[in-house]
DRENDO-1510 file (C-alpha; in Angstrom, 1 decimal, always signed):
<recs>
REC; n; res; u; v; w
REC; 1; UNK; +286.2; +19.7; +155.1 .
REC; 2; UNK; +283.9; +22.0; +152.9 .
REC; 3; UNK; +280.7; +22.9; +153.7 .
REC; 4; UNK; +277.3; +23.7; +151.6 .
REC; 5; UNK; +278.3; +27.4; +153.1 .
REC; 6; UNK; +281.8; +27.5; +151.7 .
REC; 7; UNK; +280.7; +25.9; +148.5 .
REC; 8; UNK; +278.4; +28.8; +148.0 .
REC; 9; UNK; +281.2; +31.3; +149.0 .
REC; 10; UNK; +283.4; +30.4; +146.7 .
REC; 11; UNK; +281.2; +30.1; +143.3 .
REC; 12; UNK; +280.2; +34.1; +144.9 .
REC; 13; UNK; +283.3; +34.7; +145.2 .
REC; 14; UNK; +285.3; +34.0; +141.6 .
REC; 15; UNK; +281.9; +35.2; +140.6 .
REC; 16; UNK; +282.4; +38.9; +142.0 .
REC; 17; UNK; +286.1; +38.9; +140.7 .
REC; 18; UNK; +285.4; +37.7; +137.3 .
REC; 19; UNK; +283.2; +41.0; +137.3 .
REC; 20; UNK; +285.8; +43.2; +138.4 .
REC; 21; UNK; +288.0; +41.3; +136.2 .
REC; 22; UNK; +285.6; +42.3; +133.1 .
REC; 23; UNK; +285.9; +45.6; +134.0 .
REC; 24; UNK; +289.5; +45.6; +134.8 .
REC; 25; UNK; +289.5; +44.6; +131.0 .
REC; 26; UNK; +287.2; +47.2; +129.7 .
REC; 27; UNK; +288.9; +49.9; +130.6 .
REC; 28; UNK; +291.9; +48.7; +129.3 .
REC; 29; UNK; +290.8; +47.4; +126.5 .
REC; 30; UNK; +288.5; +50.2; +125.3 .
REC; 31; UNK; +292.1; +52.1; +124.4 .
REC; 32; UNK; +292.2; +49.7; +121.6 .
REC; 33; UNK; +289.1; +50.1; +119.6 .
REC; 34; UNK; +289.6; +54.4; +119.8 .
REC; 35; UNK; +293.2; +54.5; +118.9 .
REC; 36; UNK; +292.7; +55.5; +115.5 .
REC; 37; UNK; +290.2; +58.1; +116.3 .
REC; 38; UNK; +293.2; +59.0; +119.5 .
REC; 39; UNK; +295.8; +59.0; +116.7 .
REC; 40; UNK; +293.9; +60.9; +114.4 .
REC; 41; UNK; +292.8; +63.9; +116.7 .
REC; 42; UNK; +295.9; +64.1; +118.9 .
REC; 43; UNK; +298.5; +63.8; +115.3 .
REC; 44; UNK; +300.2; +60.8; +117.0 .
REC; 45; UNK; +302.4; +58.4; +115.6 .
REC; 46; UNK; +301.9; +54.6; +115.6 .
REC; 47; UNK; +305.2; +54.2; +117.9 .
REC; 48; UNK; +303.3; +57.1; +120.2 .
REC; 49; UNK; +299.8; +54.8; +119.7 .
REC; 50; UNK; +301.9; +51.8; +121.3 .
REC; 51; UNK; +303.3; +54.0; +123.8 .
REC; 52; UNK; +300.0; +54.5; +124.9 .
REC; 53; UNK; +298.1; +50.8; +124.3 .
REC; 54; UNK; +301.1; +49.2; +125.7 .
REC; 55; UNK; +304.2; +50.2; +127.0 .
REC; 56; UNK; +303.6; +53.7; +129.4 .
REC; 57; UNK; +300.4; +51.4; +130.8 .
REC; 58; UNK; +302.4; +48.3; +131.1 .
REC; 59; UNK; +305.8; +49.5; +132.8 .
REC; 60; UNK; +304.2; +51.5; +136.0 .
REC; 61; UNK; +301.7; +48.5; +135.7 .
REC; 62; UNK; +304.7; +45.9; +136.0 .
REC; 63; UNK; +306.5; +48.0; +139.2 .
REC; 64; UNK; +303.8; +48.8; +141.2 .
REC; 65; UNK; +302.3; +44.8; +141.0 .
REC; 66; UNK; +305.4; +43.6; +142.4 .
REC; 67; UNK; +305.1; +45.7; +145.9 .
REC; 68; UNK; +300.9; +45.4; +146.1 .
REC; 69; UNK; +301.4; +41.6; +146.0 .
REC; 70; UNK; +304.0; +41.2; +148.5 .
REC; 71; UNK; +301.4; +43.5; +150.5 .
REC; 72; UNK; +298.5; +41.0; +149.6 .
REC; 73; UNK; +300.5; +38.0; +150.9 .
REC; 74; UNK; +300.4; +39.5; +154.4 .
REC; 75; UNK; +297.1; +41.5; +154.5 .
REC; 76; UNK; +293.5; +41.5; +153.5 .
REC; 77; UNK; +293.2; +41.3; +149.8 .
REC; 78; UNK; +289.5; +41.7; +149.6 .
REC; 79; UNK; +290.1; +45.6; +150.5 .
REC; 80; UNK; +293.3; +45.9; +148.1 .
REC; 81; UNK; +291.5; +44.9; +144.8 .
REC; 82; UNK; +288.7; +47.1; +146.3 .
REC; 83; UNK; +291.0; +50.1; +146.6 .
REC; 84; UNK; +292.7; +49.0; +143.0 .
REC; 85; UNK; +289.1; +49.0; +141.0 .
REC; 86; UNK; +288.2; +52.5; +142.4 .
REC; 87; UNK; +291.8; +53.6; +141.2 .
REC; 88; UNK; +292.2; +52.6; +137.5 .
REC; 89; UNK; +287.8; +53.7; +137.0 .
REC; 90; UNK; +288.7; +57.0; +138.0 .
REC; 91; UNK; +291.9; +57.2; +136.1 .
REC; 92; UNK; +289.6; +55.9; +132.9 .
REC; 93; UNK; +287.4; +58.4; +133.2 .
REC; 94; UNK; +290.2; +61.3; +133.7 .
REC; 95; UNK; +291.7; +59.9; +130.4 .
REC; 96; UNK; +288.7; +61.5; +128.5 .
REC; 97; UNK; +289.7; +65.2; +129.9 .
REC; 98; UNK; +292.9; +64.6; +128.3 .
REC; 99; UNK; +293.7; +67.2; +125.6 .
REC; 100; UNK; +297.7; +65.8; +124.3 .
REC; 101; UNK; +299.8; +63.2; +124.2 .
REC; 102; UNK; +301.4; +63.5; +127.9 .
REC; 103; UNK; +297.9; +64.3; +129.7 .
REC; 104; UNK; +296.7; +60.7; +128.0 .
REC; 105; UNK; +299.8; +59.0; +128.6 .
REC; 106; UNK; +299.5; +60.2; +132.4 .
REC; 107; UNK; +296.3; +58.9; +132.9 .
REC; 108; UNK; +296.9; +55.3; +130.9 .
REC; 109; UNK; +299.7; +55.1; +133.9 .
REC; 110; UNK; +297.0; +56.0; +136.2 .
REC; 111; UNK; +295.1; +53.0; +135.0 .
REC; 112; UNK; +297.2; +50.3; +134.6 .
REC; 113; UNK; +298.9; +51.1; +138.8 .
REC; 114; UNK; +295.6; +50.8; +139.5 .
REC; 115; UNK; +294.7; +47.8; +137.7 .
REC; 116; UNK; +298.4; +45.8; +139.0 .
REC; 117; UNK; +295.9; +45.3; +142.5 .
REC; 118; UNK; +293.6; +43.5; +141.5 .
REC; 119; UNK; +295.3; +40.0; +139.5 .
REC; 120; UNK; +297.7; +39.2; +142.2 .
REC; 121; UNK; +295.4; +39.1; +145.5 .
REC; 122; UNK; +292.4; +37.5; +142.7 .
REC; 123; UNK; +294.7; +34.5; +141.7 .
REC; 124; UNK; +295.8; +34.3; +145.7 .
REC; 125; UNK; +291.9; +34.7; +146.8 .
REC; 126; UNK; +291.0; +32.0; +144.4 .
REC; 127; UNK; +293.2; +29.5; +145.0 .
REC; 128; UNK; +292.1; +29.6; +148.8 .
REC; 129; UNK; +289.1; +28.8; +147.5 .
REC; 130; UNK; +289.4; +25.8; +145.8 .
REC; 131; UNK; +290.8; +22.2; +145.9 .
REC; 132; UNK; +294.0; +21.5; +144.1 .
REC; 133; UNK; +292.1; +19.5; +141.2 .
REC; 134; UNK; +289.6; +22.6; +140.7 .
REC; 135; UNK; +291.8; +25.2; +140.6 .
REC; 136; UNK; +292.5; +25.2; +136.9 .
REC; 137; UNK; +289.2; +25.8; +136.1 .
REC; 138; UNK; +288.3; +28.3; +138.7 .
REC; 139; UNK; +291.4; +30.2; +137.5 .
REC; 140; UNK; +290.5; +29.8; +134.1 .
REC; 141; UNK; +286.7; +30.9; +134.5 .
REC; 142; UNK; +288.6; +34.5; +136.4 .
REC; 143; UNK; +290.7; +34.7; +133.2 .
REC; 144; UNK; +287.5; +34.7; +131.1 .
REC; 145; UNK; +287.5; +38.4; +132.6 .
REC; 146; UNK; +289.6; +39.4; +129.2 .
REC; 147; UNK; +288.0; +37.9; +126.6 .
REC; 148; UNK; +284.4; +39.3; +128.1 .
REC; 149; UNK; +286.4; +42.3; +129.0 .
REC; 150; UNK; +287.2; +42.8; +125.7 .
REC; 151; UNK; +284.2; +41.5; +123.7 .
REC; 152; UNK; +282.4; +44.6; +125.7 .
REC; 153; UNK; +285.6; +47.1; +125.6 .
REC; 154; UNK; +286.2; +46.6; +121.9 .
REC; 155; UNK; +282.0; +46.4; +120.8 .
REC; 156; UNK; +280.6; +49.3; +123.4 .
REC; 157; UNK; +283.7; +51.6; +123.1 .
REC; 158; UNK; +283.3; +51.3; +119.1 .
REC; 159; UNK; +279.2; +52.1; +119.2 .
REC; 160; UNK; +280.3; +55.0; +121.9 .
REC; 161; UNK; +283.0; +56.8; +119.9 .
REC; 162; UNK; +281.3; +56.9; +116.7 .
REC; 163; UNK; +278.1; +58.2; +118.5 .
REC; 164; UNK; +279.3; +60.8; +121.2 .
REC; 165; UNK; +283.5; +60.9; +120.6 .
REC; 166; UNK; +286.7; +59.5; +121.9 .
REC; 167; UNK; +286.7; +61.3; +125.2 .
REC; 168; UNK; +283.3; +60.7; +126.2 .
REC; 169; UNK; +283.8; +56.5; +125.8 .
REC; 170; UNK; +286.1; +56.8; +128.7 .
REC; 171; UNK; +283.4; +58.8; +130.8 .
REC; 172; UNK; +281.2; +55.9; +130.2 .
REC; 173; UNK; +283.1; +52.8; +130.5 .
REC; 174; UNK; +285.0; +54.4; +133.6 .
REC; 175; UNK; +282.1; +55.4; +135.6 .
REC; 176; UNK; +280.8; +51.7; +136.9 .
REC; 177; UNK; +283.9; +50.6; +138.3 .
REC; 178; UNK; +283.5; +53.3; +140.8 .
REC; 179; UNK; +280.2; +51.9; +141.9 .
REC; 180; UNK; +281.6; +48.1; +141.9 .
REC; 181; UNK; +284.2; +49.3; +144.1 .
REC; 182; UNK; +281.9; +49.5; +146.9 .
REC; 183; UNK; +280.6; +46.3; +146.4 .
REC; 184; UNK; +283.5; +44.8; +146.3 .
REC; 185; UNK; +284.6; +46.9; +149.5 .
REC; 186; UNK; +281.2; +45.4; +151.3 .
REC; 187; UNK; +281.0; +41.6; +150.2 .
REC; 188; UNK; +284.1; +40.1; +148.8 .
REC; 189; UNK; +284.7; +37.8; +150.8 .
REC; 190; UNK; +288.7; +36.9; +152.9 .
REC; 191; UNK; +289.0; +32.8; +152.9 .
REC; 192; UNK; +291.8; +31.2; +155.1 .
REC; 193; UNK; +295.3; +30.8; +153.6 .
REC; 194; UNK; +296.5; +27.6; +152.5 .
REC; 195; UNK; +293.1; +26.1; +153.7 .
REC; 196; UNK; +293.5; +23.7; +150.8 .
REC; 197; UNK; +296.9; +23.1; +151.0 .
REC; 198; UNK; +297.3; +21.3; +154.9 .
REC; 199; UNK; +301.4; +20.3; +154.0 .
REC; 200; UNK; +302.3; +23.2; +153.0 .
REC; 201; UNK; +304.7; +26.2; +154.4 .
REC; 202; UNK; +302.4; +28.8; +155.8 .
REC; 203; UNK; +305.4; +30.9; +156.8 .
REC; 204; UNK; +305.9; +34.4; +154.6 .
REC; 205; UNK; +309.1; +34.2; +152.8 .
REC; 206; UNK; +311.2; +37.3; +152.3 .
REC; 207; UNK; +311.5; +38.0; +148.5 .
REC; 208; UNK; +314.6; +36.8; +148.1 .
REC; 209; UNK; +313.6; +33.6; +149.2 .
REC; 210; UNK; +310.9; +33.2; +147.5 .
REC; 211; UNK; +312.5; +34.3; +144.0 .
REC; 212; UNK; +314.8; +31.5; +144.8 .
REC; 213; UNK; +312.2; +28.9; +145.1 .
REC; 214; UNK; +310.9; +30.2; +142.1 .
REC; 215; UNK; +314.3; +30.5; +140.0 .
REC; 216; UNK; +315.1; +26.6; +141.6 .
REC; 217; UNK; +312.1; +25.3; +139.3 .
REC; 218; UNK; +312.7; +24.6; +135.8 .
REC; 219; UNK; +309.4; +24.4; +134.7 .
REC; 220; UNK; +308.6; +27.1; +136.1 .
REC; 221; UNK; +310.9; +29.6; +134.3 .
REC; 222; UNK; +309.7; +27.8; +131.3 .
REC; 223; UNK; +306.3; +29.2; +132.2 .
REC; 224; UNK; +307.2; +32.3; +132.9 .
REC; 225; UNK; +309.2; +32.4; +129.5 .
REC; 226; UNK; +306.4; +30.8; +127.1 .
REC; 227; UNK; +303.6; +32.7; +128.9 .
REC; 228; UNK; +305.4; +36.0; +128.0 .
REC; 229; UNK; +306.7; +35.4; +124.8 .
REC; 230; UNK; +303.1; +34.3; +123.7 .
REC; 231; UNK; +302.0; +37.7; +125.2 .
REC; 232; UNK; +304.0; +39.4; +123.2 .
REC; 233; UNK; +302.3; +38.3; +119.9 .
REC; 234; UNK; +298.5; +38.4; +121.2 .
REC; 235; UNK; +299.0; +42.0; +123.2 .
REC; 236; UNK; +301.2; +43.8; +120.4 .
REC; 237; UNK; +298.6; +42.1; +117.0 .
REC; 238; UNK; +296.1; +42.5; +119.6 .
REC; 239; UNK; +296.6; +46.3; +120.3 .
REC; 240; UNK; +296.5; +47.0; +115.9 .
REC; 241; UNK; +293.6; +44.8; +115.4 .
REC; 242; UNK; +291.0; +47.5; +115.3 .
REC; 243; UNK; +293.4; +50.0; +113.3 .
REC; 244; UNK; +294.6; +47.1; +111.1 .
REC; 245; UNK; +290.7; +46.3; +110.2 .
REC; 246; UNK; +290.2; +50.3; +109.7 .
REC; 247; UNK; +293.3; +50.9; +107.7 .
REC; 248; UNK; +294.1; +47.4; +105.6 .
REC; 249; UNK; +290.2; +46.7; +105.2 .
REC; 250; UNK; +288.7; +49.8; +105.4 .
REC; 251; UNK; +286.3; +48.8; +108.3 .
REC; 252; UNK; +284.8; +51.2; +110.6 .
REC; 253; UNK; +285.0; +51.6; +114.7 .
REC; 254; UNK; +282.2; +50.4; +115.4 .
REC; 255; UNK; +282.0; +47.5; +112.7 .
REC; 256; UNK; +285.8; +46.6; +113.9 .
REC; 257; UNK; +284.8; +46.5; +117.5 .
REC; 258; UNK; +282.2; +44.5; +117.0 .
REC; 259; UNK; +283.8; +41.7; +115.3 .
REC; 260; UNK; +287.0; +41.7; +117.2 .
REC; 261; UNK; +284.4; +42.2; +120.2 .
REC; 262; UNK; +282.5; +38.8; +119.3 .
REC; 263; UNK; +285.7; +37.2; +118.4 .
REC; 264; UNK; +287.2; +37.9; +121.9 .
REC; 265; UNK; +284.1; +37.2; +123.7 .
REC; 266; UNK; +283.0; +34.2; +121.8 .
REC; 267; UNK; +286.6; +32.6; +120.4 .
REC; 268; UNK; +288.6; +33.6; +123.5 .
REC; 269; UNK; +285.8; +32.6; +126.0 .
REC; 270; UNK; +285.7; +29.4; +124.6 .
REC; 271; UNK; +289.2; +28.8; +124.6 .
REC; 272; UNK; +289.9; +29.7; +127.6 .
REC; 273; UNK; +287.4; +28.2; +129.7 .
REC; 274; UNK; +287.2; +24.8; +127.7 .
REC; 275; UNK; +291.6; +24.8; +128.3 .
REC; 276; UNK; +290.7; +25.2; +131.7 .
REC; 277; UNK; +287.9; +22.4; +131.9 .
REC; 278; UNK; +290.2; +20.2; +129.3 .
REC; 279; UNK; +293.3; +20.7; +131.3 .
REC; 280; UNK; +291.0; +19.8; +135.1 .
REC; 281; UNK; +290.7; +16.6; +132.9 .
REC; 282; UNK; +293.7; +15.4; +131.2 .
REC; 283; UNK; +295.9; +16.2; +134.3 .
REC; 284; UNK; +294.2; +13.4; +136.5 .
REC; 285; UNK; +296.3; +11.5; +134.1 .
REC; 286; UNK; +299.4; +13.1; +133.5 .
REC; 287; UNK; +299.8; +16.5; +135.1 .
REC; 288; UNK; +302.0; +17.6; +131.9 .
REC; 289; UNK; +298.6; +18.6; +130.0 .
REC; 290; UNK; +298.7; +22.0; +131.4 .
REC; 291; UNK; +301.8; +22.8; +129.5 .
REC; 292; UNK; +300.6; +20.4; +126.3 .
REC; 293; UNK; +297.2; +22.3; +125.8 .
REC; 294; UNK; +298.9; +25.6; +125.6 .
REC; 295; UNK; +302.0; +24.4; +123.1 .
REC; 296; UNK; +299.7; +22.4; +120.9 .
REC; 297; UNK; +297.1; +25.3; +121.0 .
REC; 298; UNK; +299.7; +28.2; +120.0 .
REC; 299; UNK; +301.7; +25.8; +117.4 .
REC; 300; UNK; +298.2; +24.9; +115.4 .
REC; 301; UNK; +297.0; +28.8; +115.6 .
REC; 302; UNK; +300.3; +29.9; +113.3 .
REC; 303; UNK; +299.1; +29.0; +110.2 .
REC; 304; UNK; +295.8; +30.9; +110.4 .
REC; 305; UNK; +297.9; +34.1; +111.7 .
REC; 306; UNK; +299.5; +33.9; +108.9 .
REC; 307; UNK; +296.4; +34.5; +106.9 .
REC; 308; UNK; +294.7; +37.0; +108.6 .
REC; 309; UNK; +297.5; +39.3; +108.3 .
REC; 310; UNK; +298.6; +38.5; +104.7 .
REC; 311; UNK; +295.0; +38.0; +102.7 .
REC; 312; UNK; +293.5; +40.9; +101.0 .
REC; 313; UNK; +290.0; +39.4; +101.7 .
REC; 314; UNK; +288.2; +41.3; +104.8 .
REC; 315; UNK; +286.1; +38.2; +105.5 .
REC; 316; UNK; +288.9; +35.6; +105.2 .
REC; 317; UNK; +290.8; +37.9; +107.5 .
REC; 318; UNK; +288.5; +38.7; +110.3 .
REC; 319; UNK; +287.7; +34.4; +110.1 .
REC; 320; UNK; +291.1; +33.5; +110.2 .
REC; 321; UNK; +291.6; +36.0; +113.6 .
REC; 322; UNK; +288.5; +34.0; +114.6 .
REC; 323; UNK; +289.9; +30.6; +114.0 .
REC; 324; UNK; +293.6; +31.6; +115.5 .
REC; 325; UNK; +292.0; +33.2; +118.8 .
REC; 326; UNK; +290.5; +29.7; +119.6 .
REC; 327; UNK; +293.6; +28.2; +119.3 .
REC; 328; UNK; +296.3; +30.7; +120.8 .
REC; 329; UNK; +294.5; +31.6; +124.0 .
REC; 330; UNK; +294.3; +28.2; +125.2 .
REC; 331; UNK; +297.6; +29.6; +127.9 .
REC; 332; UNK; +295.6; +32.2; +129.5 .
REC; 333; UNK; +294.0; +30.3; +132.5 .
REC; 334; UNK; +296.4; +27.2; +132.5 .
REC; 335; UNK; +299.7; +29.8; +132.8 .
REC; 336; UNK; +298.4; +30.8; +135.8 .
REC; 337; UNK; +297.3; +27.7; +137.0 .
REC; 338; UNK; +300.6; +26.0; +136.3 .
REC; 339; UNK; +302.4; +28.9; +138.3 .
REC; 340; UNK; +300.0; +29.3; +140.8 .
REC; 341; UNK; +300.0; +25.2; +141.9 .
REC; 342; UNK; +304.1; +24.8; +141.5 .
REC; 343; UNK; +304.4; +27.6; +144.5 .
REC; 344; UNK; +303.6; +28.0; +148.5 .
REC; 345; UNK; +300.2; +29.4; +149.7 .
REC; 346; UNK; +301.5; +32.8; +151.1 .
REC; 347; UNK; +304.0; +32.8; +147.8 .
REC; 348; UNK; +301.0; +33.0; +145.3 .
REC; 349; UNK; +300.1; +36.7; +145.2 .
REC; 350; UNK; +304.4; +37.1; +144.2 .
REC; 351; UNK; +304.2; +34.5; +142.4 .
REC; 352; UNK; +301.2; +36.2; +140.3 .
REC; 353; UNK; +303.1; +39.3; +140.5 .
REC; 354; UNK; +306.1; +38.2; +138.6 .
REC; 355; UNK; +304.3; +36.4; +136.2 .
REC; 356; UNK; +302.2; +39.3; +135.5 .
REC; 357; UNK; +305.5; +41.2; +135.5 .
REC; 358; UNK; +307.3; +39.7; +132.9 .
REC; 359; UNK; +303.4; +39.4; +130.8 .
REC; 360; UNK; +303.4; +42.9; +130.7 .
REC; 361; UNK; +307.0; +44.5; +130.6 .
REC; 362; UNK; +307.6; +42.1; +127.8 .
REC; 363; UNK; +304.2; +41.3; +126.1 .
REC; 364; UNK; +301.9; +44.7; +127.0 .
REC; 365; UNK; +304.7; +46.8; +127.7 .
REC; 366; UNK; +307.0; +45.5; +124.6 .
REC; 367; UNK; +304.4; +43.7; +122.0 .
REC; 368; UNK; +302.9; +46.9; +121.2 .
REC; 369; UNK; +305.5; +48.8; +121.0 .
REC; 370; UNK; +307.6; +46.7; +118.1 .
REC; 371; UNK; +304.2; +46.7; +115.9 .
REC; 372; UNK; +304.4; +50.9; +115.9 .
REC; 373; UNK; +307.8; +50.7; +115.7 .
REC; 374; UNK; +308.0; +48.0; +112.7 .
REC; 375; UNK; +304.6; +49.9; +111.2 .
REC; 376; UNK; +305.8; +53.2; +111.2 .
REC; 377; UNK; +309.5; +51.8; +109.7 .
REC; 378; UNK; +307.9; +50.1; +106.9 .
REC; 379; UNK; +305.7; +53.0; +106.3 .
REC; 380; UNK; +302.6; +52.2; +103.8 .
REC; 381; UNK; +303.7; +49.6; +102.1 .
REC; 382; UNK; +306.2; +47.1; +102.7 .
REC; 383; UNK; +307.0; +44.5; +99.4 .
REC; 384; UNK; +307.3; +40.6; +100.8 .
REC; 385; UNK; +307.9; +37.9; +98.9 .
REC; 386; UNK; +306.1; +38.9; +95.2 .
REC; 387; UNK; +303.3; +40.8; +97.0 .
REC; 388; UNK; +302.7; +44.5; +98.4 .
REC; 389; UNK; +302.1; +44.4; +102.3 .
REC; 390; UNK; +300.9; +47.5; +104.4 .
REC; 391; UNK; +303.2; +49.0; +107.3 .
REC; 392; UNK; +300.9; +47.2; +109.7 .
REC; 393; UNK; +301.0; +44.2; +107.9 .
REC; 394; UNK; +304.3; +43.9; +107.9 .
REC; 395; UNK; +304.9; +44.4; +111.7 .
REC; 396; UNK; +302.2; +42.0; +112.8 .
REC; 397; UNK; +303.6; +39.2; +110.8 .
REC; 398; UNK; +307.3; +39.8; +111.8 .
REC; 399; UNK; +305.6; +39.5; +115.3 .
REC; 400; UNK; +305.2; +35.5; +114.7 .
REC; 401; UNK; +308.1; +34.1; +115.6 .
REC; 402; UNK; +307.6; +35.0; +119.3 .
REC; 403; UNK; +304.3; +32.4; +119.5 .
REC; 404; UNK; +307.3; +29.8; +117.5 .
REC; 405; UNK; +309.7; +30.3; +120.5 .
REC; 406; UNK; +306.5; +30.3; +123.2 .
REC; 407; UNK; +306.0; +26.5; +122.1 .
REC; 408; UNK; +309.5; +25.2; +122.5 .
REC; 409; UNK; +309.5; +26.7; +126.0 .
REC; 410; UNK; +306.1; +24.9; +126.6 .
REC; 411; UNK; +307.2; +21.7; +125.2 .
REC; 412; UNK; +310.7; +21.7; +127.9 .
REC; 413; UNK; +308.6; +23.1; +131.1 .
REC; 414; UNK; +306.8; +19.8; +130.8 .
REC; 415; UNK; +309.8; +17.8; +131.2 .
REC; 416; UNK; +309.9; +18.2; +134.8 .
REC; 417; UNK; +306.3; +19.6; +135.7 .
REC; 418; UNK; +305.5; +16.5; +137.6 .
REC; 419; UNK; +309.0; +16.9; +140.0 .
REC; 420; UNK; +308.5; +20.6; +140.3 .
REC; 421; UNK; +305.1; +20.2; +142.1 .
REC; 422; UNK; +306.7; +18.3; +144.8 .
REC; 423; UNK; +308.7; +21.3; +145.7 .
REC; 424; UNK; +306.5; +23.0; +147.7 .
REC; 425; UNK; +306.5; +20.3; +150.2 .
REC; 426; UNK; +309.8; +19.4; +150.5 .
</recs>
């Protein structure tokens, strides 16, 4: 039974990690808006500047999640995210002392095995928090930590490295983590595992066993499949935004930041929280709505891709990212949520750990990397069809077909969603 008490707990609780989750964001989103002023002032290339967004930040990210989750399923994960937050804000602010490619790349890796503690442990805190038919929204109000995270990474770090340089944005975004570190050390709170889930297996698996429970689900490699395949498109389009805006439309930092600032804050906050809401919803009905939203979401967001990254017009472009952003994040919270519910309670912070794992070795780690590659291979112009497209252009249109193949995984997870869940109690 929960109590007034436990009530309160909880809402303090997803409240606190949504912070940390902002930050978590912030300082890895703030790489974004300065990688033109990076490129520029270090003479990288663009395959370098996805190096550096994406991939060296997404592959020590990827291994060292795998290892701090399976620790999270057996200890206290209040003190782990703790211990993560004050390890990626010092490794933000030691990426302003850097002075080359290598000393940057270095302290990116810094960041992101410091930022692979906090997701898994979050999504396993949370959904010991809540009830089965609230989890999708409490998990989809902690994912609202990227499109805030963002909104501020993209809008401050702009307004920072056009006032006091590059180096000195990471100084100041880095610097508060340090002091919510504590915080979190001192109040975040350790609920009882599985206390929502009474049939359930409270026994640890050994890995093996629980990638076989996991590999025995259909819809749930669909998931994992779709999920990454979506983050793919949104992390490597997502890691050119600003430098697309600065180079196809001649924008500035701090004018691209802000508008892909608001659109992240605004659009993606929106979608991702009403999927969430939506999804708490429609599933009463038919549980099959958490995969639905996402694939009707991503398939009705293609068109106005399209635009942004073929139109000439600045307006129509940065509208079109606006419109698309609404649509295509819609998979953020309900991913998780999917994942999280098909799985046993001390299998959840794994179970977030391989789906963050394949997230980021194939969407951070991989997205990025194929728009350098495809910009810098296309070069400055790039003729499609009977127009004349930029590099950049290019490479974040070729990039589309990943969000096509997303939506056919989506649509088949669904087929056997409903018989899935029962797994975990069998």
């Amino acid at each position: 039974m929960t109590t007034t008490a436990d009530a309160h707990g909880a809402r303090y609780t997803l409240g606190l990690l949504l912070v940390i989750y902002v930050v978590n964001h912030i300082d890895r989103q703030v790489m974004y808006i300065l990688a033109e002023l990076v490129k520029n002032d270090l003479e990288l290339s663009d395959t370098q500047l996805g190096f550096l967004i994406g991939g060296g930040f997404a592959i020590f990210y990827t291994f060292a999640g795998l290892p701090i989750a399976r620790l999270a399923d057996r200890s206290n994960r209040s003190n782990i995210i703790a211990i993560a937050l004050l390890i990626w804000s010092a490794m933000t602010v030691a990426s302003g002392l850097s002075r080359n490619f290598v000393q940057l790349l270095a302290a990116r890796i810094g960041v992101g095995v410091g930022e692979a503690g906090c997701t898994p442990p979050a999504h396993s805190i949370i959904s010991d928090s809540f009830p089965p038919e609230r989890r999708a929204g409490a998990l989809s109000i902690y994912a609202l930590g990227v499109p805030f995270g963002t909104l501020f990474g993209l809008a401050a770090g702009g307004y920072l490295a056009e006032g006091l340089g590059w180096k000195t944005a990471f100084f100041v975004v880095g610097a508060p983590g340090i002091l919510l570190a504590l915080i979190a050390r001192l109040t975040l709170r350790e609920p009882v595992r599985g206390h929502f889930d009474p049939g359930a297996d409270m026994e640890q698996d050994s890995v093996a066993t629980t990638f076989g429970f996991i590999a025995a689900l259909p819809s749930m490699r669909h998931a994992l499949v779709a999920t990454s395949l979506q983050t793919l498109f949104l992390a490597g389009v997502g890691g050119f935004h600003a430098s697309f805006l600065q180079r196809v439309h001649g924008l500035s930092v701090s004018e691209a930041g802000l508008q892909l600032g608001l659109i992240a804050g605004i659009a993606g906050g929106v979608s991702v929280y009403g999927a969430g809401r939506l999804a708490d919803r429609l599933s009463l009905r038919d549980v099959r709505w958490h995969f639905w939203i996402p694939a009707l979401g991503a398939l009705a967001s293609l068109p106005f891709s399209w635009i942004a990254y073929s139109t000439d017009d600045a307006t129509v472009c940065v509208a079109s990212i606006a419109i698309a952003t609404l649509l295509n994040h819609m998979y953020s919270g309900l991913g998780h949520a999917i994942m999280q519910g098909l799985v046993k309670p001390r299998m959840r912070a794994v179970m977030s750990a391989l789906a963050l794992f394949m997230m980021n070795i194939i969407g951070f780690g991989l997205g990025p990397i194929l728009v350098g590659l495809f910009s810098d291979y296309f070069g400055s112009s790039a003729r499609v069809g009977s127009g004349s497209l930029m590099g950049i252009q290019s490479a974040t249109l070729a990039l589309l077909v990943f969000m096509v193949w997303a939506v056919v995984h989506y649509v088949l997870g669904a087929r056997s969603y409903a018989r899935d869940l029962e797994a975990k109690r069998r």
